[in-house]
ChimeraX commands (.cxc) that place a marker at each C-alpha (Angstrom):
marker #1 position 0.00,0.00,0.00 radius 0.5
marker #1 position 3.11,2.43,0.73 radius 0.5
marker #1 position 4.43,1.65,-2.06 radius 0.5
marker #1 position 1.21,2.11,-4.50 radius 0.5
marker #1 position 0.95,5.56,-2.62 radius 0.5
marker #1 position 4.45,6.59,-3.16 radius 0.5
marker #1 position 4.13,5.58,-7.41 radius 0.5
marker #1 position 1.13,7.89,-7.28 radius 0.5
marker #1 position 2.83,10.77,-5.94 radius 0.5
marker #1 position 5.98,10.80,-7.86 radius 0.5
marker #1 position 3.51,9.92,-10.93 radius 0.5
marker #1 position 1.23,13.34,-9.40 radius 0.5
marker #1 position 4.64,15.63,-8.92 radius 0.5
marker #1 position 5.72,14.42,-12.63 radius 0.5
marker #1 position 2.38,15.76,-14.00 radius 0.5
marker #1 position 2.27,19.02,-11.81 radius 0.5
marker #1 position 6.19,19.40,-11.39 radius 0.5
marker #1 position 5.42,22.97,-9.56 radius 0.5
marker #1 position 4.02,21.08,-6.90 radius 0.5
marker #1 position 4.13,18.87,-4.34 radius 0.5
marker #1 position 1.63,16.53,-3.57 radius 0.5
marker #1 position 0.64,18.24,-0.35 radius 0.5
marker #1 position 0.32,21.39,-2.49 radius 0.5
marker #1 position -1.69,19.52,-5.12 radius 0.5
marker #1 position -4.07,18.60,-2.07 radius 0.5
marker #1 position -3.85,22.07,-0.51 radius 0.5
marker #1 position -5.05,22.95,-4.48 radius 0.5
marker #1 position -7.93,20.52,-4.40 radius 0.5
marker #1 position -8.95,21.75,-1.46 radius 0.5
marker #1 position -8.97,25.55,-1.71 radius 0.5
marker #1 position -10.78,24.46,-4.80 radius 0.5
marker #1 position -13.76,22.59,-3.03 radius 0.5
marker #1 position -14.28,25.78,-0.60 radius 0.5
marker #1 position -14.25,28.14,-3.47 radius 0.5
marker #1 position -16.92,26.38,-4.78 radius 0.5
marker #1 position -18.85,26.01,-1.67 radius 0.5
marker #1 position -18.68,29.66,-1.18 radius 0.5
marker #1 position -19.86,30.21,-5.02 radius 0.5
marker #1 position -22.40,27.84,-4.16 radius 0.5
marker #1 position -24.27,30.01,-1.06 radius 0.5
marker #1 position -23.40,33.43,-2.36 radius 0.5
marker #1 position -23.14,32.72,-6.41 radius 0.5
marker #1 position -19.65,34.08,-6.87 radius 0.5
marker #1 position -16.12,34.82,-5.29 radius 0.5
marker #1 position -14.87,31.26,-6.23 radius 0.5
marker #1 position -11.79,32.73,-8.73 radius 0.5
marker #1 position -11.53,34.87,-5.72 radius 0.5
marker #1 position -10.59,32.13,-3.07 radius 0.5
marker #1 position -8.41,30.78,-5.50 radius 0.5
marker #1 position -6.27,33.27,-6.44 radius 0.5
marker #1 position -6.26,34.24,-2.73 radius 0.5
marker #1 position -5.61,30.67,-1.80 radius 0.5
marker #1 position -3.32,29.28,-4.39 radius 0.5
marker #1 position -0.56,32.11,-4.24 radius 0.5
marker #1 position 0.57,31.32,-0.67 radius 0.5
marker #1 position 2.38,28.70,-2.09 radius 0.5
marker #1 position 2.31,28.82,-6.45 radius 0.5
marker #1 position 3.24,31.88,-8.27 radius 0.5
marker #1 position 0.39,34.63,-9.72 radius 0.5
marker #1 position 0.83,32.89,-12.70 radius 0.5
marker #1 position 0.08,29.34,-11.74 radius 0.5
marker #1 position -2.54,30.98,-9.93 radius 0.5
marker #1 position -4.51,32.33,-12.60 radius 0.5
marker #1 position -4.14,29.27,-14.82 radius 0.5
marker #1 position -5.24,26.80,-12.23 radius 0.5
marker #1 position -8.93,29.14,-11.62 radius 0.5
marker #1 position -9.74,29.16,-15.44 radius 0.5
marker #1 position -11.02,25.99,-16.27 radius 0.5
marker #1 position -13.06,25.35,-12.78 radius 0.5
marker #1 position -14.61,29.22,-13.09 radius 0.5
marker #1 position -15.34,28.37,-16.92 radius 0.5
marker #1 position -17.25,25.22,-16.04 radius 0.5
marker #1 position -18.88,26.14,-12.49 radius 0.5
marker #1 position -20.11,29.70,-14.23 radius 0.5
marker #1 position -21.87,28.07,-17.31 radius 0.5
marker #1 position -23.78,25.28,-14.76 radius 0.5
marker #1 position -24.91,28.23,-12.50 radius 0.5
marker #1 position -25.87,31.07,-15.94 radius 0.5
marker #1 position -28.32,27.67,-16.84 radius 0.5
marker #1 position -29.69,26.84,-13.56 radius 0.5
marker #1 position -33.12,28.22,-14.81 radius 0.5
marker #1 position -32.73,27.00,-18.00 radius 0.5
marker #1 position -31.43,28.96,-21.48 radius 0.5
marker #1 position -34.66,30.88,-21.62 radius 0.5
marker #1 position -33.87,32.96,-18.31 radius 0.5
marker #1 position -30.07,32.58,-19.24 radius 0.5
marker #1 position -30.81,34.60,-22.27 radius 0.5
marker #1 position -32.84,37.26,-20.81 radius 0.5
marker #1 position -30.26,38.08,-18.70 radius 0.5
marker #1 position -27.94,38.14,-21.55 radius 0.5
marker #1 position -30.09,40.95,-23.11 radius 0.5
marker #1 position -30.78,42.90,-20.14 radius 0.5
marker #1 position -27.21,43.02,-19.17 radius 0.5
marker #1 position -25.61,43.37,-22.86 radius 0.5
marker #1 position -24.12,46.48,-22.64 radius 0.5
marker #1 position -22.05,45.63,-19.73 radius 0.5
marker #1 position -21.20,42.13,-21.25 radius 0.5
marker #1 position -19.88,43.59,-24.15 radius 0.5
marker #1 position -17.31,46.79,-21.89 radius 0.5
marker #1 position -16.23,44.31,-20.02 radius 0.5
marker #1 position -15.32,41.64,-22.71 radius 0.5
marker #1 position -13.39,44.21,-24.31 radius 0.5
marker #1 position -11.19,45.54,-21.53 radius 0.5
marker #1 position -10.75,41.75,-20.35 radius 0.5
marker #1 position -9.36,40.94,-23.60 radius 0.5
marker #1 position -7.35,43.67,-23.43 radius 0.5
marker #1 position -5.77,43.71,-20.12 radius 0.5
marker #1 position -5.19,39.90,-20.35 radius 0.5
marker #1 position -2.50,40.94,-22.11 radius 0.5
marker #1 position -0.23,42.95,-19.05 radius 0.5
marker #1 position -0.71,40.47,-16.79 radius 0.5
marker #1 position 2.92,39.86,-16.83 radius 0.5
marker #1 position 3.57,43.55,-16.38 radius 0.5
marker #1 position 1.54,44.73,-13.52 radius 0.5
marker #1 position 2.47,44.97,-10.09 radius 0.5
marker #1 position 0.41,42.71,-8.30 radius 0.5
marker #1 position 0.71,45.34,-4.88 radius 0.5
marker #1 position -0.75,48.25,-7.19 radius 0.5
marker #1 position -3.53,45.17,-8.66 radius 0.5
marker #1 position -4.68,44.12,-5.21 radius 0.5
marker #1 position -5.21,47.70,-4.11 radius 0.5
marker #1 position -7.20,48.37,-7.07 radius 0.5
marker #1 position -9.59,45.68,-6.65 radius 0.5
marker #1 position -10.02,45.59,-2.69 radius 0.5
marker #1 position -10.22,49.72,-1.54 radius 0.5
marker #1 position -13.48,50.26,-3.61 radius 0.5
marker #1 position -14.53,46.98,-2.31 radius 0.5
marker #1 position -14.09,47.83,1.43 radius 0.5
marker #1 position -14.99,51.21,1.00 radius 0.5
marker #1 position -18.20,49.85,-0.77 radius 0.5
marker #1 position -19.50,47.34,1.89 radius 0.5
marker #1 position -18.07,49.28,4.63 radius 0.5
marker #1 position -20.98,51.69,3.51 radius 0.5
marker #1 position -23.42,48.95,3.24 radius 0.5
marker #1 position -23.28,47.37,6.65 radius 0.5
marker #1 position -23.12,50.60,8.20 radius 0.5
marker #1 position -26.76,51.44,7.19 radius 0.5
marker #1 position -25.76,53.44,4.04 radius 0.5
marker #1 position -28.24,52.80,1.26 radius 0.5
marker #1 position -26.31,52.98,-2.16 radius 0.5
marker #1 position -28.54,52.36,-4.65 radius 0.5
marker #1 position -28.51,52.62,-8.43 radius 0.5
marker #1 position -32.52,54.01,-9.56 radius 0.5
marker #1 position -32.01,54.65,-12.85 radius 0.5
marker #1 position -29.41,51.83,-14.96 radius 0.5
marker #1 position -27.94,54.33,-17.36 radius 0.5
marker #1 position -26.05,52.78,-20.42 radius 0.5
marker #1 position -22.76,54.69,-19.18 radius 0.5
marker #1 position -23.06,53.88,-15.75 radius 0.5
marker #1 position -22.99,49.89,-17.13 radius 0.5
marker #1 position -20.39,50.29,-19.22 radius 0.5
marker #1 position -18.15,51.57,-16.97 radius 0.5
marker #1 position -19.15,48.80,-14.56 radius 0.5
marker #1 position -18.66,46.27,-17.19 radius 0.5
marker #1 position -15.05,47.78,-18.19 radius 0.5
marker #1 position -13.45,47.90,-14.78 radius 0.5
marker #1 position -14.75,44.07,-13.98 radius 0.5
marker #1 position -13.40,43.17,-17.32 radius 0.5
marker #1 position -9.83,44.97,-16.49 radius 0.5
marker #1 position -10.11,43.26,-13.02 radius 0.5
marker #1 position -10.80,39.87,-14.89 radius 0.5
marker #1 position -8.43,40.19,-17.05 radius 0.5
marker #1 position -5.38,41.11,-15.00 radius 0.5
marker #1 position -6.15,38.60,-12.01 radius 0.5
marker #1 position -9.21,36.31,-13.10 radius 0.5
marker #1 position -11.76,38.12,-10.10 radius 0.5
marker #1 position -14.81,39.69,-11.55 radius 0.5
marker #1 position -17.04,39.10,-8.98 radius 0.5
marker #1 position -16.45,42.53,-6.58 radius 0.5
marker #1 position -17.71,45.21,-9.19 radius 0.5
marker #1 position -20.20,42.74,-10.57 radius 0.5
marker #1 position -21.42,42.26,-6.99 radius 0.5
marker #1 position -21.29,45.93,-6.18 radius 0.5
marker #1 position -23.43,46.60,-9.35 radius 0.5
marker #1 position -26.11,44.48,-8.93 radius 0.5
marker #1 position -26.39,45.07,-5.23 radius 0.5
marker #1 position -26.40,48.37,-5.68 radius 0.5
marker #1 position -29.59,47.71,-8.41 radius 0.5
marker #1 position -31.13,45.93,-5.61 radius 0.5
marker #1 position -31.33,42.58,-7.56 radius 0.5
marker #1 position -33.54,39.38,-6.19 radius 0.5
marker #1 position -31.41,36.52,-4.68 radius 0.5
marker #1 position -32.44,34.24,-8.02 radius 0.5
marker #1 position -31.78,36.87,-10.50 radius 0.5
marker #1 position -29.22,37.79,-9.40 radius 0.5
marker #1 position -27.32,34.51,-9.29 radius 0.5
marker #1 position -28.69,33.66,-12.78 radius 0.5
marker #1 position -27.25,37.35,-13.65 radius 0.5
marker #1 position -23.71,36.67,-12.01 radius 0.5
marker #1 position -23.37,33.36,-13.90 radius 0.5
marker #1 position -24.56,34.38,-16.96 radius 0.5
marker #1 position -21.63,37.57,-16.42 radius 0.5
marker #1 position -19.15,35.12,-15.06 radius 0.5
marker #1 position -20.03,32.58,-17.51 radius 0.5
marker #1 position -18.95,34.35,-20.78 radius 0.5
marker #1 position -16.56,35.97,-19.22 radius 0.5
marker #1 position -15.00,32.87,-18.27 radius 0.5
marker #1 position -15.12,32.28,-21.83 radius 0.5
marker #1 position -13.62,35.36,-22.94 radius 0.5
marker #1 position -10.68,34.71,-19.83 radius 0.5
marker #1 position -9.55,31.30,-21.37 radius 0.5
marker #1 position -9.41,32.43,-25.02 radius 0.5
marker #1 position -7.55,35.53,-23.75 radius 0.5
marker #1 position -4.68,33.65,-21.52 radius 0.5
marker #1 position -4.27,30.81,-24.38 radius 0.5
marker #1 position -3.51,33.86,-26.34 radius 0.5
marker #1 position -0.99,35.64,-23.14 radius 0.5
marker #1 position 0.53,32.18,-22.79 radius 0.5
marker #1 position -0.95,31.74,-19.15 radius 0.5
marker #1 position -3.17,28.80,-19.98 radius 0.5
marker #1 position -0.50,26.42,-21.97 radius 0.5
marker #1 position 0.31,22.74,-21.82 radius 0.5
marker #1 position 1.86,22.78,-18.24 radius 0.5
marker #1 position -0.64,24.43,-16.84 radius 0.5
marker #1 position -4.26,23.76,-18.37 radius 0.5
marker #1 position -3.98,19.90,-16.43 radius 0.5
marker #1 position -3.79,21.69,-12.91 radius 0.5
marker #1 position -6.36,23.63,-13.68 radius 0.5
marker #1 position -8.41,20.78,-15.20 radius 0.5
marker #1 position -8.24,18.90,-12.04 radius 0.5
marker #1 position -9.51,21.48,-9.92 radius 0.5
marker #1 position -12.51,21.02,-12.00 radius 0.5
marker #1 position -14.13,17.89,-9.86 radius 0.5
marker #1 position -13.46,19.79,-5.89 radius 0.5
marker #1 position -14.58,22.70,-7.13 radius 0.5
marker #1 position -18.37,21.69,-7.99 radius 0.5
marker #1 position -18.77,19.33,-5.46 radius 0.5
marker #1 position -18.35,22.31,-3.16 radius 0.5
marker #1 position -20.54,24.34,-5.03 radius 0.5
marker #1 position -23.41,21.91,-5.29 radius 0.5
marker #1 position -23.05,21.71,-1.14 radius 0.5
marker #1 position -23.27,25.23,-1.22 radius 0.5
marker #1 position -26.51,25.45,-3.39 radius 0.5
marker #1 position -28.00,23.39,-0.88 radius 0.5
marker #1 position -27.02,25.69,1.79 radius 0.5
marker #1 position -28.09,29.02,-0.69 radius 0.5
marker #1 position -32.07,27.88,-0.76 radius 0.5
marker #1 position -32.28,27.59,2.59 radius 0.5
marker #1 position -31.30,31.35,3.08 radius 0.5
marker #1 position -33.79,34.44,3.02 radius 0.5
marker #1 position -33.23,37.50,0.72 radius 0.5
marker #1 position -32.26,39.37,3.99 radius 0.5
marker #1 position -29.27,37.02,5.05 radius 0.5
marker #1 position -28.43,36.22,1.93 radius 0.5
marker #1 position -27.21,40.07,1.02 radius 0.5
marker #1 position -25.75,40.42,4.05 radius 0.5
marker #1 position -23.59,37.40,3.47 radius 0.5
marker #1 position -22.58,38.47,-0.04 radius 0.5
marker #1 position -21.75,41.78,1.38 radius 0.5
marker #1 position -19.40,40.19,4.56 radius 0.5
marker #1 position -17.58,37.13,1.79 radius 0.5
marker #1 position -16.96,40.99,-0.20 radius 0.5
marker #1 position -15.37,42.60,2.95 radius 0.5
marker #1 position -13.01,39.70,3.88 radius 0.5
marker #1 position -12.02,39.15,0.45 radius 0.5
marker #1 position -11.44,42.93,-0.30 radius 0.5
marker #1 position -9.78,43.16,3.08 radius 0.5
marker #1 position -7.47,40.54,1.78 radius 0.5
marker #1 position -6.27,42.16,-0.79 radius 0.5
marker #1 position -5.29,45.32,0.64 radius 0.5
marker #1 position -3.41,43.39,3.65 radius 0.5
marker #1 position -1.53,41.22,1.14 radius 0.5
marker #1 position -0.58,44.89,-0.76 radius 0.5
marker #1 position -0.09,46.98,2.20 radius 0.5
marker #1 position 1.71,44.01,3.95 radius 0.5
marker link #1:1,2 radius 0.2
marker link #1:2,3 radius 0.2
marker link #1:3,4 radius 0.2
marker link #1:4,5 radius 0.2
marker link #1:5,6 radius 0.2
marker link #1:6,7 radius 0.2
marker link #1:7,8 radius 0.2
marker link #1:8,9 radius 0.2
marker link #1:9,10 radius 0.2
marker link #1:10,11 radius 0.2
marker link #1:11,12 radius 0.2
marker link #1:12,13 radius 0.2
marker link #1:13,14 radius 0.2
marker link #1:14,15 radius 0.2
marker link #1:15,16 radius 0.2
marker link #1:16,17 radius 0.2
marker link #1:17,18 radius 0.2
marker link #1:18,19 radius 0.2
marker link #1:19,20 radius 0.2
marker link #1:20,21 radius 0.2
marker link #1:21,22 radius 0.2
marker link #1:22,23 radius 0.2
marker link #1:23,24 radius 0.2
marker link #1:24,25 radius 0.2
marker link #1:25,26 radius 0.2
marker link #1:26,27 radius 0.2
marker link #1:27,28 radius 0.2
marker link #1:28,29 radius 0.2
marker link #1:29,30 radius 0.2
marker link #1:30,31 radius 0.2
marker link #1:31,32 radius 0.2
marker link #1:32,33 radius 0.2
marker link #1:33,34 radius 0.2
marker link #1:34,35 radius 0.2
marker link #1:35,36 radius 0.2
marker link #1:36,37 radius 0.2
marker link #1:37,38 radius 0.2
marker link #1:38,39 radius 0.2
marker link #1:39,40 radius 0.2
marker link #1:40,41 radius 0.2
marker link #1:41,42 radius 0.2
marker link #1:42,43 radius 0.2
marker link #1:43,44 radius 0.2
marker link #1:44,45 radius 0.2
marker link #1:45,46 radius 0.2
marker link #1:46,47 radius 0.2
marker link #1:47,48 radius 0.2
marker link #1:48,49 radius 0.2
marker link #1:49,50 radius 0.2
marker link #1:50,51 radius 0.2
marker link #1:51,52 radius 0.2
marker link #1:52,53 radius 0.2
marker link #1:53,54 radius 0.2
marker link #1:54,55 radius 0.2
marker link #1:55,56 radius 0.2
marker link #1:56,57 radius 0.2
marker link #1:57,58 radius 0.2
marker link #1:58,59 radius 0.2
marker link #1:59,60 radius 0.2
marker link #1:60,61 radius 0.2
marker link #1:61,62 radius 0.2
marker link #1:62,63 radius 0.2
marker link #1:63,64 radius 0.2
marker link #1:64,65 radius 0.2
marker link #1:65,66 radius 0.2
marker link #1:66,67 radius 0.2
marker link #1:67,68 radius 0.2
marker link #1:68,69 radius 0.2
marker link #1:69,70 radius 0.2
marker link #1:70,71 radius 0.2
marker link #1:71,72 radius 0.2
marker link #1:72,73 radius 0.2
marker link #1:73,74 radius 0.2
marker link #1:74,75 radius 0.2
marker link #1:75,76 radius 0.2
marker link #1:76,77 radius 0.2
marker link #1:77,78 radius 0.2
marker link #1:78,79 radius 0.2
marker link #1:79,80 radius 0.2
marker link #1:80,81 radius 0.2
marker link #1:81,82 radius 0.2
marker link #1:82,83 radius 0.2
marker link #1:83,84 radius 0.2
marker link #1:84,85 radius 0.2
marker link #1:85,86 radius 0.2
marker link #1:86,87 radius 0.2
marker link #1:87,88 radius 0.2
marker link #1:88,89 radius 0.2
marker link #1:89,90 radius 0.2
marker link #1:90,91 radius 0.2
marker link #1:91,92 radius 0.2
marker link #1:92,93 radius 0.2
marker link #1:93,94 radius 0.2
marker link #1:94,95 radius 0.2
marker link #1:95,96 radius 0.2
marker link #1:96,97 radius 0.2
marker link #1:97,98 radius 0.2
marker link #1:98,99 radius 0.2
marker link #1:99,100 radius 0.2
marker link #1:100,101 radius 0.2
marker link #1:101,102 radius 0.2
marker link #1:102,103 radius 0.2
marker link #1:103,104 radius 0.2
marker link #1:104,105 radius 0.2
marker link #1:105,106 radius 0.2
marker link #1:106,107 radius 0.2
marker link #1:107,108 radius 0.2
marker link #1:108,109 radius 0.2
marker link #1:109,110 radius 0.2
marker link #1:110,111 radius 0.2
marker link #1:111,112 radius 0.2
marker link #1:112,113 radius 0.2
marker link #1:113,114 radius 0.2
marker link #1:114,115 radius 0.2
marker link #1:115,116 radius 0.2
marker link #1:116,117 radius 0.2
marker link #1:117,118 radius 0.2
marker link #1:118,119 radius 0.2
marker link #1:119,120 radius 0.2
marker link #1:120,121 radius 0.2
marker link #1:121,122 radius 0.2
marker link #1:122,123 radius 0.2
marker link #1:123,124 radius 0.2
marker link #1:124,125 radius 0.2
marker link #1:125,126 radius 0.2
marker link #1:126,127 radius 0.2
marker link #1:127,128 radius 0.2
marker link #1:128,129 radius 0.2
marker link #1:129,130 radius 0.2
marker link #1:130,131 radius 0.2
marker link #1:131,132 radius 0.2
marker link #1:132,133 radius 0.2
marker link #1:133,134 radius 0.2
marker link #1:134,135 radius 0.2
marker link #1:135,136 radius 0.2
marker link #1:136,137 radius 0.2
marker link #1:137,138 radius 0.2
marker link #1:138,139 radius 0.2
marker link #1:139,140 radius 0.2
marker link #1:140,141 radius 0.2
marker link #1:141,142 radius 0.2
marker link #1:142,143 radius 0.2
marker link #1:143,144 radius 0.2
marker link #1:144,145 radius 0.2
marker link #1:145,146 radius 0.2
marker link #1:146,147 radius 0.2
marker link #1:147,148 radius 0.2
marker link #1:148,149 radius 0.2
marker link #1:149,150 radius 0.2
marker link #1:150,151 radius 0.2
marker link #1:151,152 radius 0.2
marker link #1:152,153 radius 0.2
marker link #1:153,154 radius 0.2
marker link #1:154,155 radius 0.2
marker link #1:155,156 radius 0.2
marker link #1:156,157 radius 0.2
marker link #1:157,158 radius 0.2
marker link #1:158,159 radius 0.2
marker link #1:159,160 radius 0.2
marker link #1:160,161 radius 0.2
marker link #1:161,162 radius 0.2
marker link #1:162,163 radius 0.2
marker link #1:163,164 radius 0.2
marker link #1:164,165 radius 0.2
marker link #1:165,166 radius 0.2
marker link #1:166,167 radius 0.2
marker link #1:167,168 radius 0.2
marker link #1:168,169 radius 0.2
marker link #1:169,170 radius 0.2
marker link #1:170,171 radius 0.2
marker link #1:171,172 radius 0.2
marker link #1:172,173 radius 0.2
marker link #1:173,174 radius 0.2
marker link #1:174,175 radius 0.2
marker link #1:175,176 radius 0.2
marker link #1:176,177 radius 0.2
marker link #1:177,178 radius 0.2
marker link #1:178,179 radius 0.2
marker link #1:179,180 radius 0.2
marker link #1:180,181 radius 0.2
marker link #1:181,182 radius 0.2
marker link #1:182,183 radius 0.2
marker link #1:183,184 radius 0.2
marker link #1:184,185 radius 0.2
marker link #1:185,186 radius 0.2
marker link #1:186,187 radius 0.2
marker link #1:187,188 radius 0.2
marker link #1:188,189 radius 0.2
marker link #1:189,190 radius 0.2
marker link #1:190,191 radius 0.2
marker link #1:191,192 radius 0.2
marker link #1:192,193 radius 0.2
marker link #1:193,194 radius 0.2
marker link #1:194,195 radius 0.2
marker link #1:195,196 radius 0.2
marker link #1:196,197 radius 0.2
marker link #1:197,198 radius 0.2
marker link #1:198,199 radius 0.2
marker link #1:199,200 radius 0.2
marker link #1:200,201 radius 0.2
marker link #1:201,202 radius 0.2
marker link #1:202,203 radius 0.2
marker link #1:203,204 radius 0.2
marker link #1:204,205 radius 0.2
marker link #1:205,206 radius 0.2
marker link #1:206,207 radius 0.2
marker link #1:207,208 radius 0.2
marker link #1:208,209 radius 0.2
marker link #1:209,210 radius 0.2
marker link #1:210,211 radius 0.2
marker link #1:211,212 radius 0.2
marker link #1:212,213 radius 0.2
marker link #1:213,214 radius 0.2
marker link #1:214,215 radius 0.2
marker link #1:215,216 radius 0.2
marker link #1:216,217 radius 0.2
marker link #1:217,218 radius 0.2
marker link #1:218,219 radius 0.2
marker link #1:219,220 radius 0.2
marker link #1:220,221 radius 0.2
marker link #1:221,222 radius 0.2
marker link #1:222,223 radius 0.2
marker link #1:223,224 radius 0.2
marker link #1:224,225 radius 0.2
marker link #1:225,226 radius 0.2
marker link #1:226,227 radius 0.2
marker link #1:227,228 radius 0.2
marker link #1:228,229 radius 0.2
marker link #1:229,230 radius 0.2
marker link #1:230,231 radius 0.2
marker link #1:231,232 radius 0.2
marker link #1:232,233 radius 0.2
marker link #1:233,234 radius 0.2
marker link #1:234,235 radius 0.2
marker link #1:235,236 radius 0.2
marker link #1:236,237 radius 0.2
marker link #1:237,238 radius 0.2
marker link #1:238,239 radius 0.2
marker link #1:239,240 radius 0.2
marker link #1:240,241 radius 0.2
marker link #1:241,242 radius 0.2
marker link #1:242,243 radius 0.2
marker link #1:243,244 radius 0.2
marker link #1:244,245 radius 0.2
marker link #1:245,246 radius 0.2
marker link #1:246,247 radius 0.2
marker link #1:247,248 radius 0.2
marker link #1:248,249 radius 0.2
marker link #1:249,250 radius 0.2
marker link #1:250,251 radius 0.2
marker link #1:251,252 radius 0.2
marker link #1:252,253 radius 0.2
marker link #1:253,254 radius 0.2
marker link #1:254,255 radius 0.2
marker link #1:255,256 radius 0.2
marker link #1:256,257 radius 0.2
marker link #1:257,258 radius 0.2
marker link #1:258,259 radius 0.2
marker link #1:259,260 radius 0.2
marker link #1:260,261 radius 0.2
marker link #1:261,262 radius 0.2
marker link #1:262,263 radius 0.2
marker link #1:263,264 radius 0.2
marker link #1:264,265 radius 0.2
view
C-alpha cells in the first residue's frame, strides 16, 4: 500500500512538477471551498483561488489553475433556470457584457507587467470602501441603470478579470447596488461570469498563461470545485433575501480586506 501511494505521488509531482503533492491537495482543497462559497453566495470562487493558491504557487500558476473550474462552475450556474432565463439576462445586461469583454481581452495581455501590490489595491479599496458603507446602514442604490453607468461597470470588472481572473467585486457591487432578487441575481452573475469565463480562457491561451503545463492543474480542480458548489446550493435555498445580502456583502469585505493586507503588507 506504501508503495502504491508513493508511485502515485511521484507519478502526481511528474504531471504538476510545480508542486508537491501536499500542495496539489492544498489545491484541491482551496478548490472545493471556493466552490462552496460560489455555491451560497453565487460568486467569489476565482476569488478564493487566487487568494488561496498564491501562498504557495506563483500569480501565474494561480490564474491558470482558476480558469477551467470558473469556466465550467459559471456556465452550470448562468443555466440553472434553463437557457430561456439565461438569455434574458444576456439581453438585459448586454451592454455591460460587451465593456467588459473588451477591456478583459485587453488587459489579459499585461498580466505579466503589472504589479500585483498596485492590482490588489485596485480591486479591494473600492470593495471595502463599498460594503463598509453597506453594513453601516448606508443605502447605495442605483434608480435609474444608465447605459454609461454599465459600461463603466462592465469595463473595470473586465480589467479586473483580465489582470487577475476576479470579476465578482464590481459585478457584486453593481447588482447590489440595483437591488437585484437573490435568483436573479445569481442567474445574472453566472450568466456575467459565464462568458466571461469564456472570454478569460481564449484571452490567456492567447498571453501564454493557460499552456500545456498548466491547463492539467487547472483541469483537475474542476471535480473539488463543484462538489463544493453543489453543497453550497443546498445551503443558498435555505437562506432568506435578507441574510443572503448580508452574506454576499461580509464574503466581499473579507475578500477585499485581503487584498489590501496582502498589498499593504
Amino acid at each position: 500500500m506504501r508503495l502504491v501511494f508513493k508511485l502515485l505521488c511521484r507519478g502526481m509531482e511528474t504531471f504538476f512538477p510545480f508542486l508537491t503533492t501536499s500542495q496539489l491537495f492544498l489545491a484541491l482543497s482551496i478548490a472545493l471551498f471556493g466552490g462552496f462559497v460560489k455555491g451560497v453566495v453565487g460568486f467569489a470562487m476565482p476569488l478564493v483561488l487566487i487568494s488561496g493558491l498564491t501562498f504557495f504557487i506563483s500569480p501565474e500558476i494561480a490564474l491558470a489553475g482558476l480558469i477551467l473550474p470558473t469556466l465550467v462552475s459559471n456556465v452550470m450556474q448562468s443555466l440553472r433556470q434553463g437557457p430561456a432565463a439565461a438569455w434574458e439576462s444576456i439581453k438585459l445586461f448586454r451592454v455591460f457584457l460587451i465593456a467588459g469583454g473588451l477591456t478583459l481581452v485587453i488587459a489579459a495581455q499585461l498580466v505579466r507587467v503589472a504589479s500585483d501590490d498596485v492590482l490588489s489595491l485596485v480591486i479591494g479599496v473600492p470593495v471595502v470602501i463599498f460594503v463598509v458603507l453597506q453594513l453601516t446602514g448606508y443605502q447605495f442604490r442605483i434608480v435609474n441603470k444608465t447605459v454609461k453607468l454599465e459600461a463603466f461597470a462592465g469595463g473595470f470588472a473586465g480589467i479586473m478579470a483580465g489582470m487577475s481572473g476576479v470579476w465578482g467585486p464590481p459585478t457584486v457591487t453593481y447588482l447590489t447596488a440595483l437591488n437585484t432578487q437573490k435568483y436573479d441575481q445569481m442567474r445574472i452573475q453566472g450568466v456575467i461570469y459565464g462568458l466571461g469565463s469564456v472570454a478569460l480562457a481564449g484571452a490567456h491561451i492567447g498571453s501564454g498563461v493557460l499552456r500545456a503545463e498548466t491547463w492539467p492543474f487547472s483541469a483537475s480542480l474542476i471535480l473539488p470545485g463543484l462538489i463544493g458548489m453543489w453543497i453550497g446550493g443546498k445551503v443558498m435555498d435555505r437562506i432568506d433575501q435578507k441574510l443572503f445580502r448580508r452574506a454576499t456583502l461580509f464574503v466581499l469585505l473579507l475578500a477585499g480586506a485581503n487584498l489590501v493586507r496582502r498589498a499593504v503588507f
